[in-house]
Structures are given as structure tokens and as C-alpha cells.
C-alpha positions in Angstrom: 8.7 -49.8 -15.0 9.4 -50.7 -18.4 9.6 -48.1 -20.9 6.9 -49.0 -23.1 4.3 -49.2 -20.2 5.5 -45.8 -19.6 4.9 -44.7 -22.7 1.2 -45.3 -22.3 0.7 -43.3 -19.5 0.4 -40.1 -21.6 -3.4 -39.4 -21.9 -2.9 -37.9 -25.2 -2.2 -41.3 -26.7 -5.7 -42.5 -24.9 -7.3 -39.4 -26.3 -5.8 -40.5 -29.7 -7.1 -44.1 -29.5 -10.3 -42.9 -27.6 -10.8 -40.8 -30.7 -10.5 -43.3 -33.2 -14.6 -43.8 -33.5 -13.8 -47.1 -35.8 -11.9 -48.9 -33.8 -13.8 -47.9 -30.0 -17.0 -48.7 -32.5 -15.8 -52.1 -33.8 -15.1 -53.5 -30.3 -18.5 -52.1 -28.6 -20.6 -53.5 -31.6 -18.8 -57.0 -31.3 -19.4 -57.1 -27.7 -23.0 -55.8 -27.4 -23.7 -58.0 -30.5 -22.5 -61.0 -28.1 -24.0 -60.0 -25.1 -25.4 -63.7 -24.2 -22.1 -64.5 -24.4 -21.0 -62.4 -22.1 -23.8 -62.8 -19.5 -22.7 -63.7 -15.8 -19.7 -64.7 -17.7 -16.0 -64.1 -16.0 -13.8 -61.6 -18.6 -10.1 -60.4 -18.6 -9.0 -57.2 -19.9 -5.4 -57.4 -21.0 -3.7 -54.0 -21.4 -7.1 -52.4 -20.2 -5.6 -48.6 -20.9 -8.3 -46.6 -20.2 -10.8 -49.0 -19.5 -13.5 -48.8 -21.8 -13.4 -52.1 -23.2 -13.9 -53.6 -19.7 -16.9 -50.7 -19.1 -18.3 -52.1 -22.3 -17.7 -55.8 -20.9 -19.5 -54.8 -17.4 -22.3 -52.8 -19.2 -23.7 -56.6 -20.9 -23.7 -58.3 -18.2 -20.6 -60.0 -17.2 -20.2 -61.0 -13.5 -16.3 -60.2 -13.5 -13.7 -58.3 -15.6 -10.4 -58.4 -14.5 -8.9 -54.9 -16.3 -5.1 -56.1 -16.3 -3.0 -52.7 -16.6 1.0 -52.5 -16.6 1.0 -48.5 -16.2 -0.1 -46.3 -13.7 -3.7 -45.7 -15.4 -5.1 -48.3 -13.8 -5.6 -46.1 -11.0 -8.0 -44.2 -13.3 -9.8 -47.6 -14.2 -11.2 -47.6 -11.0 -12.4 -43.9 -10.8 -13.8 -44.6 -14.1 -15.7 -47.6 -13.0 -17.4 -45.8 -10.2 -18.5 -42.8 -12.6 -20.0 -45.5 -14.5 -21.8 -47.6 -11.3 -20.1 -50.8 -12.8 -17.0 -50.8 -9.4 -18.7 -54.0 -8.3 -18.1 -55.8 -11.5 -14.9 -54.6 -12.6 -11.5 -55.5 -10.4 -8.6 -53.6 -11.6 -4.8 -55.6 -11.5 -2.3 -53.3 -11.8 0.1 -55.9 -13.2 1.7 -57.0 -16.5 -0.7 -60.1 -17.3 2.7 -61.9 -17.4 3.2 -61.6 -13.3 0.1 -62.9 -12.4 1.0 -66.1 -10.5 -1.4 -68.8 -12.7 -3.6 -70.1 -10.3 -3.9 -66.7 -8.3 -6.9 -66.1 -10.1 -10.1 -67.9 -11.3 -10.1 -69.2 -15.0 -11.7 -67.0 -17.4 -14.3 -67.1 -20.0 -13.7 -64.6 -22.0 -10.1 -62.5 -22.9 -10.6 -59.3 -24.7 -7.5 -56.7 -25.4 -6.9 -54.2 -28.3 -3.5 -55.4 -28.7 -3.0 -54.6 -32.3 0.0 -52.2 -33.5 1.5 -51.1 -36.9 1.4 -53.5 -39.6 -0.1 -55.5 -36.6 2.5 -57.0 -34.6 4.6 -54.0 -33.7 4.9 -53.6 -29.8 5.0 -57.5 -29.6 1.6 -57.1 -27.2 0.3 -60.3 -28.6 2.5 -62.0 -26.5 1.2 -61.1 -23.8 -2.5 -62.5 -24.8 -1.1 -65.5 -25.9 0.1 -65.8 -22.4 -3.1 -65.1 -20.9 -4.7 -67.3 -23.0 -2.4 -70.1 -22.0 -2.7 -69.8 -18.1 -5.9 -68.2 -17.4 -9.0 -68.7 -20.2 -10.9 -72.0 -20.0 -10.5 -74.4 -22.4 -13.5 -73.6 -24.3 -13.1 -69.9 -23.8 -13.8 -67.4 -26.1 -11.1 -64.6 -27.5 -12.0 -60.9 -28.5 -10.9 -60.9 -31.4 -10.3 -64.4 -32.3 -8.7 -64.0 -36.0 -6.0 -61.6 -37.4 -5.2 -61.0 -40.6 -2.1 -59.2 -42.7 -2.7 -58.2 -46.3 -0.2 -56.7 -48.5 -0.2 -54.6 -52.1 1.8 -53.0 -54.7 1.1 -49.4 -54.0 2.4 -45.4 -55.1 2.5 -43.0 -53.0 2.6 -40.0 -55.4 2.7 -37.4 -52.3 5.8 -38.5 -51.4 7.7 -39.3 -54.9 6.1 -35.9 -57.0 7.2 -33.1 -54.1 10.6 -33.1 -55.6 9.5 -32.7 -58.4 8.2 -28.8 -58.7 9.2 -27.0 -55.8 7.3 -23.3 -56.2 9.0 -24.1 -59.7 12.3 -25.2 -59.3 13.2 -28.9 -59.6 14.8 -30.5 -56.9 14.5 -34.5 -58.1 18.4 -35.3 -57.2 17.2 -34.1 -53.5 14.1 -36.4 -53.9 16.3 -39.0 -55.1 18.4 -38.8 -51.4 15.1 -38.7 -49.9 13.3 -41.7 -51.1 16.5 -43.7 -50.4 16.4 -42.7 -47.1 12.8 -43.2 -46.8 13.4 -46.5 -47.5 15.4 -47.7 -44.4 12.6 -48.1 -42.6 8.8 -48.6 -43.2 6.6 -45.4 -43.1 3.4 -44.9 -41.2 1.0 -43.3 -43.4 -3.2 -43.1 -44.8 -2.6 -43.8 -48.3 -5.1 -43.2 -50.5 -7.7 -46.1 -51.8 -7.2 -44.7 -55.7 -2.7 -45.9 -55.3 -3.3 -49.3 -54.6 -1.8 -50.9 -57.6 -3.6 -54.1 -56.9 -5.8 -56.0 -54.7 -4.7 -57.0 -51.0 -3.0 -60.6 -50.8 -2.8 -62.3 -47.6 0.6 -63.0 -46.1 -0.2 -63.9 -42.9 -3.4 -65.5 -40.9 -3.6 -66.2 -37.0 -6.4 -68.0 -35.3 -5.4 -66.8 -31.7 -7.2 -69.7 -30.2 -4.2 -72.2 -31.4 -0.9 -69.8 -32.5 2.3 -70.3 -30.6 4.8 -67.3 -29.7 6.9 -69.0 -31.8 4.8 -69.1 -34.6 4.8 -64.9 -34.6 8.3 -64.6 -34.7 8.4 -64.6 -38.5 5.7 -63.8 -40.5 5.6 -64.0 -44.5 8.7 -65.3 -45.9 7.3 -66.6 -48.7 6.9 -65.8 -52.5 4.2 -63.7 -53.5 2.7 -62.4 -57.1 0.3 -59.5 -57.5 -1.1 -59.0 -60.4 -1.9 -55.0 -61.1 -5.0 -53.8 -62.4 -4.3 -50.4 -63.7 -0.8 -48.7 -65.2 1.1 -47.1 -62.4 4.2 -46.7 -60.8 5.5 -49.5 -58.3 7.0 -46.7 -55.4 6.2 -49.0 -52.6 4.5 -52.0 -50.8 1.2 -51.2 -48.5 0.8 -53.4 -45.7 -2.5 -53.2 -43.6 -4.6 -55.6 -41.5 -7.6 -56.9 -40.2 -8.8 -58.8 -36.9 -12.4 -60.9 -36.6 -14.5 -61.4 -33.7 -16.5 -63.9 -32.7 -19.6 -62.5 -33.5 -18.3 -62.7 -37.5 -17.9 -58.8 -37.3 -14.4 -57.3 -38.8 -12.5 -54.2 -37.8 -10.4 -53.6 -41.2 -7.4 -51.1 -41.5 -6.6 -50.8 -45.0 -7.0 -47.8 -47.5 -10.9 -48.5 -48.7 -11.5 -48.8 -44.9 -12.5 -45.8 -43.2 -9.6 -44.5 -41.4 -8.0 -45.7 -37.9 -5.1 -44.1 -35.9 -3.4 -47.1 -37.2 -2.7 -45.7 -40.7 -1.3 -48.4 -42.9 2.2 -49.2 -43.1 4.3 -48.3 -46.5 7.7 -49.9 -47.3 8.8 -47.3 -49.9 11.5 -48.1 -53.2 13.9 -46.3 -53.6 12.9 -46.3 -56.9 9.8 -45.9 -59.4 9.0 -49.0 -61.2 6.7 -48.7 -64.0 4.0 -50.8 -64.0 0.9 -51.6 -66.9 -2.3 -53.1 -66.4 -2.3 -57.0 -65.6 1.4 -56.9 -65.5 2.9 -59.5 -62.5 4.7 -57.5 -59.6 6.6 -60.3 -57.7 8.3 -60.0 -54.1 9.3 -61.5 -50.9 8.5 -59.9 -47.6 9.5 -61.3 -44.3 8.6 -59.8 -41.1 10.9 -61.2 -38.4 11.3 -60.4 -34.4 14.1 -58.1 -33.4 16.1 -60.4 -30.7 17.4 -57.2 -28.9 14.0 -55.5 -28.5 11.4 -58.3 -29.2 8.4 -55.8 -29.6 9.6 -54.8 -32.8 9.7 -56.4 -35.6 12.4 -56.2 -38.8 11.2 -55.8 -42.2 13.0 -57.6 -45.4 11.9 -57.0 -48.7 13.1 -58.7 -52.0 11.6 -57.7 -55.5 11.4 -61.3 -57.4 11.0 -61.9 -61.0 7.6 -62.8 -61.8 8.8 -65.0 -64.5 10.5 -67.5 -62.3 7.8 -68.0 -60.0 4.6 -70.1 -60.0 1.6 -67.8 -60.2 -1.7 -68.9 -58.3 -4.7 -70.7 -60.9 -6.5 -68.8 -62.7 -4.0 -65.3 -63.0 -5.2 -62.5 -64.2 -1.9 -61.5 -65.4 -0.6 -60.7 -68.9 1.4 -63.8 -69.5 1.3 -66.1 -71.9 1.4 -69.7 -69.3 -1.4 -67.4 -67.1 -3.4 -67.0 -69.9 -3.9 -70.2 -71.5 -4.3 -71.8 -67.8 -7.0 -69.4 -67.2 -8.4 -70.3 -70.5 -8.4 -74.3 -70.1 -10.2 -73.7 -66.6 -12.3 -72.1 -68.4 -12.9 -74.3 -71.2 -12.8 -77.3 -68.4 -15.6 -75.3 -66.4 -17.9 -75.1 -69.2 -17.5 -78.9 -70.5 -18.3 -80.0 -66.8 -20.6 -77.7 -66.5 -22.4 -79.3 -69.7 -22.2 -83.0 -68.7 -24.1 -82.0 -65.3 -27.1 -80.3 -67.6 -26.8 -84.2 -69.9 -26.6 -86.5 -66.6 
């Protein structure tokens, strides 16, 4: 069996996920919210875990849900579908969704799977929905959820920069220096708190899981961003979050003005403070790119930019000069068309 399947046959990390109200909450609402949708209707569950989502699926009315499970908890799928007189409605494969022979199986209406991991993509279980997708939802199926979303801001992260600061009174700063280098090898899983956000989220990366390839995951980002800050701070790191949509229009949203999710959001930390003011450009490059070696996890490169060089999106909120006399001649253009529409 593959490690990571093995992984996930510790019931504390169900317990963990069970526990996370907002996400268990966000999938029940979406489904009951669709429930015609669902009626007599033919689901899969991909990575089915514990098997609440294909309970949920069962309790609305569906005909069939196939709870697909690689570990050996889908024994426990079925024991939980008897305690919750659903048995007849829910057939448990204990498979990865990958060795199903296509065709074995009747085409599906419906895939649902919680197959989202830090910053998103780690664990590479996407794949394995795309796959599904590919060989065993109709045509006009429906996914659950359908959109996913990556957002990424200029954060501090005073908690772990300000320790080494005043250690029960002594200074220890050329420790902290060590530490934050090493910090910054890799990307830190952490709830950071609403008030360091430096600026507002920007988009990197947006999948519609009805259309995107496996190829199309391997790199994510790549391009150059600008963020422009709204309050003096220090630059310490980049916060990356995300959100997914379901069909229903409903959102289940990680980031730091979001309530809380075992997910946490994921912090690239500098190795070094950068001050920051109030409307001042903070430019980067961040590319998230497959490991070939171990394809569920994904590399992170990160390139600080000078904001000057770059072209900043129209209208910028940020302190220089070119921003703010393009923001200003929208603005003058806005109002003059604005007038000839009252005139005509």
C-alpha cells in the first residue's frame, strides 16, 4: 500500500478533519442546499475517508454513491452506513479511483471529494479527481466543488520574528537571525492572524475542475505580481491561502478573515524584515511547481521583484507617481463619460 494511503488510516487525522466544523459544515450545506440535484442521481466519493460526505450524499436522496477508499477505512464505511440505515445506497470500493477498470462501473452524475491540501495542491489528490472525472462522470455531470482558487499576500508574522527579540530579558536576535533563515527553506503551516496581512489577497491561480488538465497543475503561478500595502509594516513573509466553490454558488474560504480550518494557511517566511509604508508596491514572483520525484508535493520558488520595473494593474492604489496620475485620468475619463450619458 502506498505510504500516503497509509497515512490516513490513523483515526486521529479523521478526528482532526471530523473536527474541523467549517469545512464538514461547508460541504453538508452545499449538498443539502442541492438536494434536487442530487435526487435519484448516481454519486462517486473519491477518497471517501470516513465517509461522511457519501452519508451526507445518501441522506438527499441519491440512488447510488460509490465511496472510493485507498486505505483500509473503507471497511468502516460500511459499518458506518448501516448505523446510519443508508447500506442500500452506499457501495463501498476499496480501491484507488485510479484502478478502477473504466467501464467496470456505470457513469456518474455527480463526483464529490475533499481533496484539498496545504496551499491547496499538496498531496497531488487532485489528480486523482481529474481522473475520475475523465473516465467515469457524464458529460454533463456535476463536480463538488467545481472551482478552486489560490490567493496570495504580503504578510508579518510578528510571533515568529519578535521571540528573539526579549527572551525573559536577554536578547537573542543573532539566534533569531539563524532561525528565520532556516525557517525559510521551506514554507510554514500556520493561522496567521487577520490584523498581519499587509495587503489584500491577489489571485495567482484559478481552476474550473470541469475543464483543467493534469498538466495544467503542474505549475501554478509563475507570473509577476504587485501588491500594493495598505498600512506600514514589515514585509517578513508571503501568506498563501485558498478557496473552492460549489455548485450551489456557496464558498468554503481558508484565509486569515475566514474562520479557522485545520488547513491553517501556508507562510513562506524572509529571511529578512522588509520595511514597508502605506500604499507602497511589494513586488514578487511565486511559482509552485510539481516535485518529479514525489509528484504529491509541490516545490515552492519565490523571487522579490522591483516594483518599479513592472507594469502595475489599472487603477493602482500605490504611491507612485505613473499609478497615480493613471488612476487620476480614469478618473477624470469616468466622470466626462459619465457627463455626456446625463447630455445624450
Amino acid at each position: 500500500m502506498d505510504q500516503y494511503f497509509e497515512s490516513y488510516e490513523e483515526l486521529d487525522i479523521h478526528q482532526l478533519m471530523l473536527s474541523d466544523k467549517t469545512r464538514v459544515l461547508a460541504y453538508k450545506s452545499a449538498i443539502f442546499n442541492s438536494k434536487e440535484q442530487f435526487q435519484d442521481k448516481i454519486v462517486m466519493d473519491i477518497g471517501a475517508g470516513s465517509g461522511i460526505l457519501s452519508i451526507f450524499c445518501a441522506q438527499v436522496g441519491a440512488k447510488k454513491v460509490y465511496a472510493v477508499e485507498a486505505s483500509i477505512l473503507a471497511k468502516s464505511i460500511d459499518q458506518v452506513s448501516i448505523e446510519n440505515n443508508v447500506q442500500d445506497k452506499v457501495e463501498v470500493i476499496h480501491s484507488k479511483v485510479e484502478d478502477i477498470r473504466p467501464g467496470s462501473l456505470e457513469n456518474v452524475d455527480i463526483i464529490i471529494s475533499e481533496w484539498m491540501g496545504f496551499y491547496l495542491v499538496h498531496e497531488g489528490m487532485l489528480d486523482s479527481v481529474l481522473f475520475a472525472r475523465d473516465n467515469f462522470l457524464h458529460e454533463d455531470g456535476l463536480l463538488f466543488p467545481s472551482i478552486a482558487k489560490l490567493y496570495v499576500s504580503p504578510c508579518q508574522i510578528p510571533s515568529m520574528y519578535e521571540f528573539w527579540g526579549d527572551v525573559c530579558g536577554v536578547s537573542m536576535r543573532c539566534i533569531g537571525k539563524n532561525y528565520r533563515k532556516i525557517k525559510s527553506l521551506k514554507p510554514e503551516i500556520l493561522l496567521l492572524n487577520q490584523d498581519d496581512l499587509l495587503a489584500e489577497g491577489k489571485l495567482f491561480a484559478w481552476l474550473d475542475l470541469k475543464c483543467i488538465s493534469v498538466e495544467e497543475i503542474n505549475l501554478l503561478g509563475g507570473e509577476d505580481y504587485v501588491s500594493v500595502c495598505e498600512k506600514d509594516g514589515r514585509f517578513q513573509g508571503l501568506c498563501i491561502w485558498f478557496a473552492v466553490e460549489f455548485p450551489d454558488g456557496s464558498e468554503l474560504s481558508t484565509g486569515p478573515r475566514d474562520k479557522a480550518t485545520h488547513w491553517k494557511q501556508t507562510v513562506i517566511v524572509l529571511p529578512e524584515d522588509i520595511e514597508v509604508t502605506n500604499s507602497e508596491p511589494v513586488a514578487f514572483k511565486l511559482e509552485l511547481k510539481r516535485d518529479t520525484s514525489y509528484p504529491r508535493r509541490y516545490n515552492m520558488e519565490l523571487n522579490l521583484l522591483d516594483a518599479e520595473e513592472l507594469e502595475h494593474e489599472a487603477p493602482c492604489n500605490c504611491h507612485m507617481t505613473k499609478c497615480i496620475v493613471t488612476k487620476q485620468y480614469i478618473y477624470e475619463l469616468d466622470v466626462s463619460e459619465s457627463r455626456a450619458e446625463e447630455n445624450t
